[in-house]
N, C-alpha and C positions, 0 to 999 in steps of 0.2 A: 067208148073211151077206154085205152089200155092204160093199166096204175101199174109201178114198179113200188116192192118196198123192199129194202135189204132188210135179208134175215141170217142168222146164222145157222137151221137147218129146218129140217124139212117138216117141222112140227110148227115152222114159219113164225116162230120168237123173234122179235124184230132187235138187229142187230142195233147197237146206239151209232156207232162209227160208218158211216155208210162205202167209205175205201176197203174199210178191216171186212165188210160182209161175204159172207160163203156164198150168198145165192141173193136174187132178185125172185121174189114172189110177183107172179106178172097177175092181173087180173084183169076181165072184161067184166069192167062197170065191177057189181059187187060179187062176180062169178071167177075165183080160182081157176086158172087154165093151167099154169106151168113155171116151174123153178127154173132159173138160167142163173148158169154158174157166172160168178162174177170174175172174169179174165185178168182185173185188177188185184185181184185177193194173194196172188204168189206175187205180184209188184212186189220187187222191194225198194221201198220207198222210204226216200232219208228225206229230211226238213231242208229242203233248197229256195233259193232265193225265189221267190215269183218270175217264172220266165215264159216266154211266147212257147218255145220247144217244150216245157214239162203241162204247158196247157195243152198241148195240141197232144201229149202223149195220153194226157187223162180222153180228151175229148176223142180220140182211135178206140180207149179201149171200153168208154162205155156207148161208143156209135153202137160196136159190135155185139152188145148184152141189150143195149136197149134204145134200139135202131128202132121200133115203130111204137113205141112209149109216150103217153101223153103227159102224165103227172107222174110225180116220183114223190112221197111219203118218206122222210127221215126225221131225225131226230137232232142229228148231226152232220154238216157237210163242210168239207173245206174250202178253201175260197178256188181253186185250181180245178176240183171236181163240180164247183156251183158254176164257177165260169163256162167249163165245157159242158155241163147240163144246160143252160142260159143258150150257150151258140146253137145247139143242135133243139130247139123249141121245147123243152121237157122243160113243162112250169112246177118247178120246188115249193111242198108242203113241209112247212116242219113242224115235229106235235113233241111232247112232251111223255115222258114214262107215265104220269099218269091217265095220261088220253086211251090207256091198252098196251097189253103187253104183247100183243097178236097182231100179225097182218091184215087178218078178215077183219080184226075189231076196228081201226084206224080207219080202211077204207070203207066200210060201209059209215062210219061219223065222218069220214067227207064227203060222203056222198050225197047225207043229210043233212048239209050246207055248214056242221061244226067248227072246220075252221077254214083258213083261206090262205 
């Protein structure tokens, strides 16, 4: 099973915003393989009205970050970037700042069936 969690850098601090994240910490199961820059991250993205077109521009640019991802670990998701997570099968965990401040610490407590 491949896990995405947005982080802000390569020390793999988990970003709260998962649009604003510099990178997706990808894991197999509870093994770190590789950071992928988040294509989203230079978006500049203004507060627009909920539309098919700005779903479908979230759901292009995180096919292409995390196109064979099974679960995604955030804290925070917007409803345009949960939508286009939701259509492309990437089932949303969301945890809490107290649950870890780290990538590895999140995914190994879902791993350990913590949260859902």
């Amino acid at each position: 099973m491949k896990i995405a969690v947005p982080v802000e850098m390569d020390d793999l601090t988990i970003e709260t915003r998962t649009g604003q994240a510099n990178f997706f910490a990808i894991f197999e199961d509870d093994k770190f393989i590789e950071l992928r820059e988040n294509p989203k991250h230079s978006h500049n993205h203004e507060h627009t009205e909920h539309s098919q077109a700005h779903t479908n521009e979230h759901k292009n640019q995180v096919t292409s970050a995390l196109y064979d991802v099974d679960v995604i670990i955030v804290r925070m998701v917007g409803e345009n970037m949960a939508e286009a997570l939701e259509d492309e099968g990437i089932e949303i965990v969301m945890v809490h700042q107290d649950d870890g401040e780290k990538a590895d610490e999140v995914v190994k407590k879902y791993l350990a069936g913590e949260f859902k």
